[in-house]
PQR file with spaces between the fields and no chain letter, atoms N, CA, C, O and H, PARSE charges and radii, in Angstrom:
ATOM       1  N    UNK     1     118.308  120.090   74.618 -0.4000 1.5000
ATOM       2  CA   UNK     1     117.764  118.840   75.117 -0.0000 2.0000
ATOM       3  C    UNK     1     116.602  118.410   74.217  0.5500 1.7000
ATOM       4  O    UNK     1     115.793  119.278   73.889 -0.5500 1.4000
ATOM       5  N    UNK     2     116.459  117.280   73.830 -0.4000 1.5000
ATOM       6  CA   UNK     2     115.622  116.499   73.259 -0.0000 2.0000
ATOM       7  C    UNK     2     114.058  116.363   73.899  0.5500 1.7000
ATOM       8  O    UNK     2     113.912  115.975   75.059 -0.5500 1.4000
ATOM       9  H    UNK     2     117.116  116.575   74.096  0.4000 1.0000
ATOM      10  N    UNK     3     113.119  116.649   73.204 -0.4000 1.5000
ATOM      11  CA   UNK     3     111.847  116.032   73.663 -0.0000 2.0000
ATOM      12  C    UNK     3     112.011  114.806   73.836  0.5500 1.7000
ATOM      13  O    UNK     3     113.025  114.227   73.445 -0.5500 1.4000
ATOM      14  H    UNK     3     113.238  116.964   72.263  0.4000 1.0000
ATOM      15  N    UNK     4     110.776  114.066   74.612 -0.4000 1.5000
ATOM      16  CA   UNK     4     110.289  112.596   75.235 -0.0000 2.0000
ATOM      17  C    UNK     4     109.879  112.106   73.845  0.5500 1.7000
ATOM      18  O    UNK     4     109.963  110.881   73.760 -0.5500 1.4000
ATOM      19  H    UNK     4     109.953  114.537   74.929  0.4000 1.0000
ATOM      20  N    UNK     5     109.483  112.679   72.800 -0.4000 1.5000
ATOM      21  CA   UNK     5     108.964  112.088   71.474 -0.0000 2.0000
ATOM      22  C    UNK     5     109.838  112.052   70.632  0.5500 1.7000
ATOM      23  O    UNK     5     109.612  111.271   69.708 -0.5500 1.4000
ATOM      24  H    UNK     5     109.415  113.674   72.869  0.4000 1.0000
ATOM      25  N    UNK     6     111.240  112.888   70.570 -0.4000 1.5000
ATOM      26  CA   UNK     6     112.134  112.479   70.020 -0.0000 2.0000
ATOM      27  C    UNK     6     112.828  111.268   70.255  0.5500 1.7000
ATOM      28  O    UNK     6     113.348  110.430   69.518 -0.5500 1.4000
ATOM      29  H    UNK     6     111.424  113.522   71.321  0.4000 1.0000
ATOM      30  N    UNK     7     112.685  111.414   71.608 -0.4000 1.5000
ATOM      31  CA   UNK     7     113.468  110.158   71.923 -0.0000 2.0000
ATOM      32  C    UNK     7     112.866  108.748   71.873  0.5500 1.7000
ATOM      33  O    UNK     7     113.605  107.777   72.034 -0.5500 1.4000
ATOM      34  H    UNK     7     112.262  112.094   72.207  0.4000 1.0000
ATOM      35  N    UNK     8     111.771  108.625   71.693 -0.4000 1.5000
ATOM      36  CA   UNK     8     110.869  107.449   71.490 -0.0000 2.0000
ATOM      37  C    UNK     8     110.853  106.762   69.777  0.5500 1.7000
ATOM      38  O    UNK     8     110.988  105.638   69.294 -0.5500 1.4000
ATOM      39  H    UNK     8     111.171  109.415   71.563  0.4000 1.0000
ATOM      40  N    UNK     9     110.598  108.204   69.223 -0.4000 1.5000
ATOM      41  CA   UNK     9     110.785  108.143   67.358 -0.0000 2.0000
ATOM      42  C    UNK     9     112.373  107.518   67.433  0.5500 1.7000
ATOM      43  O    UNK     9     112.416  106.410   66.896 -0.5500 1.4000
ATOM      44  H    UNK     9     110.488  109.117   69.615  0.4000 1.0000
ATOM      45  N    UNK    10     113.767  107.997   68.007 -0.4000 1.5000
ATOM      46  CA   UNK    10     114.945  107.303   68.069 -0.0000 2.0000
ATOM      47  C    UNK    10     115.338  105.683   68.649  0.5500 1.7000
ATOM      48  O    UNK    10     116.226  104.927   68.255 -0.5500 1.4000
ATOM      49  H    UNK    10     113.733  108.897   68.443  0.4000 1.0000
ATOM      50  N    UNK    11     114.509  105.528   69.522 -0.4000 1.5000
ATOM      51  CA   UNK    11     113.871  104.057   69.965 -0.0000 2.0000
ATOM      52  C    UNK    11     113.423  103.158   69.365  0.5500 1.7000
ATOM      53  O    UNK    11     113.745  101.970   69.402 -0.5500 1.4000
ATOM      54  H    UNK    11     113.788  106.142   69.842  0.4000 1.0000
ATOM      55  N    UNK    12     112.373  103.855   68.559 -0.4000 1.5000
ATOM      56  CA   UNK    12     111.979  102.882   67.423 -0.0000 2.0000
ATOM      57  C    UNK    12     112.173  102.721   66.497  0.5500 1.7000
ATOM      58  O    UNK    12     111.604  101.838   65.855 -0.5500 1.4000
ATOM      59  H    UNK    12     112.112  104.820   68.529  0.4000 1.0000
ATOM      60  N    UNK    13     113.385  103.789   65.836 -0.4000 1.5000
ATOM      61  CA   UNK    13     114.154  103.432   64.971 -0.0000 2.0000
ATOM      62  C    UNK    13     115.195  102.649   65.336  0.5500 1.7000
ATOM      63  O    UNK    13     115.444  101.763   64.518 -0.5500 1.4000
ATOM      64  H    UNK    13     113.847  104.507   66.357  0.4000 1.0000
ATOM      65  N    UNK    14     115.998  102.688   66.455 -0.4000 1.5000
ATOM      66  CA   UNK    14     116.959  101.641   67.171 -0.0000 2.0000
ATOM      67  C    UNK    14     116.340  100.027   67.193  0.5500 1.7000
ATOM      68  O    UNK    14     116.975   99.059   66.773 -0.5500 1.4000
ATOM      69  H    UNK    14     115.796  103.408   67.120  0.4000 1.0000
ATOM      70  N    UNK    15     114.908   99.966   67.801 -0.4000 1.5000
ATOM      71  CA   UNK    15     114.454   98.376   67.727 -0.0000 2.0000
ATOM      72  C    UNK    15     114.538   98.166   66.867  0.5500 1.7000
ATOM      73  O    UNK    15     114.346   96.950   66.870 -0.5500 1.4000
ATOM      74  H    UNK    15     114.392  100.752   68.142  0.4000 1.0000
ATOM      75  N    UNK    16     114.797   98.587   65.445 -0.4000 1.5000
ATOM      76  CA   UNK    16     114.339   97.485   64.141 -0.0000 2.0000
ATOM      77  C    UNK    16     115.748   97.908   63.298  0.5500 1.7000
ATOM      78  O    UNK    16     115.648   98.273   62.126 -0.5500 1.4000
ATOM      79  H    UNK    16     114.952   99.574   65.441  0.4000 1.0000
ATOM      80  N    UNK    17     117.009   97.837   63.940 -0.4000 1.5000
ATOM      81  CA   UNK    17     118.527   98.240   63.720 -0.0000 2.0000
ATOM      82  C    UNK    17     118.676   96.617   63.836  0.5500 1.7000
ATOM      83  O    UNK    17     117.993   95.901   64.569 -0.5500 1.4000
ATOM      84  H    UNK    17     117.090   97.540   64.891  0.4000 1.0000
ATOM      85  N    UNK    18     120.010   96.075   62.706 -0.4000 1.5000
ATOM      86  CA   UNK    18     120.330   94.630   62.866 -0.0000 2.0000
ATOM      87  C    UNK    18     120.794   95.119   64.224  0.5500 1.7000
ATOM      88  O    UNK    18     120.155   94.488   65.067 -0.5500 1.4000
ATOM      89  H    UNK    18     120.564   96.657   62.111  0.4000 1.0000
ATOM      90  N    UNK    19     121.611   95.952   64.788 -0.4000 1.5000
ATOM      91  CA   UNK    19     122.386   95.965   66.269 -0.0000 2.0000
ATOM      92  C    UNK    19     121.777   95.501   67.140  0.5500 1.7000
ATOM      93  O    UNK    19     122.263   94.763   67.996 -0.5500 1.4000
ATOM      94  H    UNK    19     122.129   96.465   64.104  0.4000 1.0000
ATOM      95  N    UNK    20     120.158   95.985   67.052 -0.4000 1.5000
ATOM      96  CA   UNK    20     119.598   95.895   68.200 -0.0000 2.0000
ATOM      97  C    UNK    20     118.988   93.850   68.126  0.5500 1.7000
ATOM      98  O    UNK    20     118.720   93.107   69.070 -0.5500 1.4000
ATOM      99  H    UNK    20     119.764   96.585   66.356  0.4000 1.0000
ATOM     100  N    UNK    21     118.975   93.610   66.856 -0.4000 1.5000
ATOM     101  CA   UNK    21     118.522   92.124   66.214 -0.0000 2.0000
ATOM     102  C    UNK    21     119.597   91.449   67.121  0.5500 1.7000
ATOM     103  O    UNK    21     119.288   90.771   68.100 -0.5500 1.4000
ATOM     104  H    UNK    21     119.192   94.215   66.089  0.4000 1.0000
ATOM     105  N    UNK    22     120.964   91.697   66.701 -0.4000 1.5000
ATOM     106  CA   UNK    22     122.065   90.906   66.596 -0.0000 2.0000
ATOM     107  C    UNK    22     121.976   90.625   68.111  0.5500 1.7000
ATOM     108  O    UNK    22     121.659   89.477   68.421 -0.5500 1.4000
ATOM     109  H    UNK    22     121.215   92.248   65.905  0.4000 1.0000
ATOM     110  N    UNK    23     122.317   91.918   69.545 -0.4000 1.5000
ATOM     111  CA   UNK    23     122.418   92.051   70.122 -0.0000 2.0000
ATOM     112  C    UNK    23     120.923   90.910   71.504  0.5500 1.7000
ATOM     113  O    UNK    23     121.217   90.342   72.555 -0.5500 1.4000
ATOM     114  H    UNK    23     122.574   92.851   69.294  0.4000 1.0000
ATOM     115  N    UNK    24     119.515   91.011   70.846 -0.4000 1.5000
ATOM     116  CA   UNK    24     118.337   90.309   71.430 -0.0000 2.0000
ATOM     117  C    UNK    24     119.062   88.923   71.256  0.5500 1.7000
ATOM     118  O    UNK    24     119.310   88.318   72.298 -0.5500 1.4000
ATOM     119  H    UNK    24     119.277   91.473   69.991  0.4000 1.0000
ATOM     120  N    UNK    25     119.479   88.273   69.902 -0.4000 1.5000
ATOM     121  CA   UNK    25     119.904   87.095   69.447 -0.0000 2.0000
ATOM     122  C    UNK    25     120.746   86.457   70.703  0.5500 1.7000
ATOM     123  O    UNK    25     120.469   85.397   71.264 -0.5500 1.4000
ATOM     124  H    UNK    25     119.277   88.765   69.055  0.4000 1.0000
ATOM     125  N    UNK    26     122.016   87.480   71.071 -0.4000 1.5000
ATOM     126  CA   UNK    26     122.908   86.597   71.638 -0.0000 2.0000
ATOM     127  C    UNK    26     122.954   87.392   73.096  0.5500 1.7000
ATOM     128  O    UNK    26     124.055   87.563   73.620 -0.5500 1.4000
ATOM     129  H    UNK    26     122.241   88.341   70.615  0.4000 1.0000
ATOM     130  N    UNK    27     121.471   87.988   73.896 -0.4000 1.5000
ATOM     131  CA   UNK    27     121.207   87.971   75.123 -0.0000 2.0000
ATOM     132  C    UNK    27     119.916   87.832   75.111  0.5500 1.7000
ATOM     133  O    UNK    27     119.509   88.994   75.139 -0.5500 1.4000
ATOM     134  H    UNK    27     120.577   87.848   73.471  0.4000 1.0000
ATOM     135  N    UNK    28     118.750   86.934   75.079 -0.4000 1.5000
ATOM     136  CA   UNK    28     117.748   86.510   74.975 -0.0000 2.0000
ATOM     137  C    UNK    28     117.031   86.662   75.992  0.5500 1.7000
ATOM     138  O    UNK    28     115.825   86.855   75.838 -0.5500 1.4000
ATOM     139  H    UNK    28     119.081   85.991   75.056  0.4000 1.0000
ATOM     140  N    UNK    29     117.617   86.610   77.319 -0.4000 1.5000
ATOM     141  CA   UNK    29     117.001   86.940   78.516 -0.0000 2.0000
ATOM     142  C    UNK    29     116.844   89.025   78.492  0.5500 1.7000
ATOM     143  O    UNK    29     116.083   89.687   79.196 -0.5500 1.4000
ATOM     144  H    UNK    29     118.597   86.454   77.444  0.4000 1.0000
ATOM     145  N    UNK    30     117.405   89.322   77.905 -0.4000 1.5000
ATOM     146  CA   UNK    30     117.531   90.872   77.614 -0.0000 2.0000
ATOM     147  C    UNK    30     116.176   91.055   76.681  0.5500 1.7000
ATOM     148  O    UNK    30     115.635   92.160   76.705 -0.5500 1.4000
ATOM     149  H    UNK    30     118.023   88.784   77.333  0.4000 1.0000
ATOM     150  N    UNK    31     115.736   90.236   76.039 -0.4000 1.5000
ATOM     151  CA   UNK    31     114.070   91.239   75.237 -0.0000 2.0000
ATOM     152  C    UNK    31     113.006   90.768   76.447  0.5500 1.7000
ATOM     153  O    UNK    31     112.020   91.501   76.519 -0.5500 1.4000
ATOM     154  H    UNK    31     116.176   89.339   76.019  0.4000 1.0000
ATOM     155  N    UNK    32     113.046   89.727   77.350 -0.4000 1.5000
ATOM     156  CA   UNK    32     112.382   89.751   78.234 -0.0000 2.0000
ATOM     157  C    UNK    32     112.234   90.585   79.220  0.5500 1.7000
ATOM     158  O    UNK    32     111.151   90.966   79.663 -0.5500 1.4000
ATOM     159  H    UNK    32     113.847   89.131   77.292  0.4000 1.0000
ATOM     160  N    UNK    33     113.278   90.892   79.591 -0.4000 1.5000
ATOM     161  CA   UNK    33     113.163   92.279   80.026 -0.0000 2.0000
ATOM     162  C    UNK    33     112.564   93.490   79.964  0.5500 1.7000
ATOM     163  O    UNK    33     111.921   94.105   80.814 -0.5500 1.4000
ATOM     164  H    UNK    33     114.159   90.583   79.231  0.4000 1.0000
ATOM     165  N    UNK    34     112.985   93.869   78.362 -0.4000 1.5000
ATOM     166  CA   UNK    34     112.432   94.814   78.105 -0.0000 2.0000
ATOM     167  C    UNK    34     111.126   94.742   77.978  0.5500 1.7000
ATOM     168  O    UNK    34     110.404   95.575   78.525 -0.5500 1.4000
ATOM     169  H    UNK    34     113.508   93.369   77.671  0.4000 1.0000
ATOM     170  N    UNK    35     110.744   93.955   77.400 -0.4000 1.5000
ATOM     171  CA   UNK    35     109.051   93.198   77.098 -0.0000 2.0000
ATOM     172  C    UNK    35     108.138   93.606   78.411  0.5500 1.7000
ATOM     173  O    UNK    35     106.956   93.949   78.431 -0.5500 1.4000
ATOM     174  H    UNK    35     111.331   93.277   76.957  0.4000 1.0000
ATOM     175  N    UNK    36     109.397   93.404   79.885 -0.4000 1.5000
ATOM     176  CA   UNK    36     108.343   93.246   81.319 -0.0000 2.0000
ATOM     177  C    UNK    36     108.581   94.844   81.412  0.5500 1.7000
ATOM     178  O    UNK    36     107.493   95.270   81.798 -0.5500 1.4000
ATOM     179  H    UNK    36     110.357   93.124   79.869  0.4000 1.0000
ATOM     180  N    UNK    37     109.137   95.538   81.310 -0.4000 1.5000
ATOM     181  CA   UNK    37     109.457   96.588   81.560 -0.0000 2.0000
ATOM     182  C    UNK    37     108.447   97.883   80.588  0.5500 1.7000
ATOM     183  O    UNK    37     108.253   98.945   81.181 -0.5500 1.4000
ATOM     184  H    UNK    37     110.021   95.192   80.996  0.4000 1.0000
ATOM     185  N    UNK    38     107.974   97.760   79.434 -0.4000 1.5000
ATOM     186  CA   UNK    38     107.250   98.562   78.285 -0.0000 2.0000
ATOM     187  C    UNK    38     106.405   98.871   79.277  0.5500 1.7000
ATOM     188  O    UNK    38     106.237   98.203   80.297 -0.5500 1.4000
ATOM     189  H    UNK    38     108.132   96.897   78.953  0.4000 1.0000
ATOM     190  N    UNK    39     105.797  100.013   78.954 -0.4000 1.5000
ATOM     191  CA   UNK    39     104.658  100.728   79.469 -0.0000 2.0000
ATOM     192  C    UNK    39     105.504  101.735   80.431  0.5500 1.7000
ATOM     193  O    UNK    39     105.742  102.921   80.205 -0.5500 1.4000
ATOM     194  H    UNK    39     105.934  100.556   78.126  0.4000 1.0000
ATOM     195  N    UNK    40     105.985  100.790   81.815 -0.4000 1.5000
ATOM     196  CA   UNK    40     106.681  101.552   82.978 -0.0000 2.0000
ATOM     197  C    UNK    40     107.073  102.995   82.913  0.5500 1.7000
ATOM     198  O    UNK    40     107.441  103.594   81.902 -0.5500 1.4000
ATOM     199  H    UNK    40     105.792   99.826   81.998  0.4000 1.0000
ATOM     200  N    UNK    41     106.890  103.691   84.667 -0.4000 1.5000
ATOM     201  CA   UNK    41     106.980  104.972   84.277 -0.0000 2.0000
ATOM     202  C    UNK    41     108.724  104.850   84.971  0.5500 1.7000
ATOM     203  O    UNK    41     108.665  105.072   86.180 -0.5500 1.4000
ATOM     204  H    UNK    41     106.591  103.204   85.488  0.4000 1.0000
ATOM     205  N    UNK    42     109.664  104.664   84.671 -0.4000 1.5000
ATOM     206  CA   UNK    42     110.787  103.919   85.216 -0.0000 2.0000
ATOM     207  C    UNK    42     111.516  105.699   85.823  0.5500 1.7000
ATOM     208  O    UNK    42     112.319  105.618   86.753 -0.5500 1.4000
ATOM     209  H    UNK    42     109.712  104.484   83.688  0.4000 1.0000
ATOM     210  N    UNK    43     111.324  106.584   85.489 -0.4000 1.5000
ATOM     211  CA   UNK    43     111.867  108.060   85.871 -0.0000 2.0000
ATOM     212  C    UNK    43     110.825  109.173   86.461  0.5500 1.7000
ATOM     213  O    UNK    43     109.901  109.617   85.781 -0.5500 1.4000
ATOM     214  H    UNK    43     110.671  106.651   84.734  0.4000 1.0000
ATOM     215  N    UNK    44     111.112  109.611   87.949 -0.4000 1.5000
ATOM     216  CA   UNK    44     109.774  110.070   87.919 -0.0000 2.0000
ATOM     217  C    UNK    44     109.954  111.652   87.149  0.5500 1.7000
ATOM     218  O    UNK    44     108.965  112.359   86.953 -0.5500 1.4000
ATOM     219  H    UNK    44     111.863  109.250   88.502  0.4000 1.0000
């Protein structure tokens, strides 16, 4: 199993992927989301 910091370093290599570009582009209401969601402890 992966550390919480691995998986964050894999995150932020994923945000700056054209996939993840292409994908914000053509669901726009989807980076708002995420945007309201950053910080959150969403798992206890």
């Amino acid at each position: 199993m992966e550390t919480e910091d691995q998986y964050r370093k894999k995150a932020k290599v994923y945000r700056t992927s054209p996939e993840y570009g292409k994908m914000i582009s053509l669901y726009p209401i989807l980076e708002t989301s995420i945007k309201d969601c950053k910080g959150e402890n969403l798992v206890a």
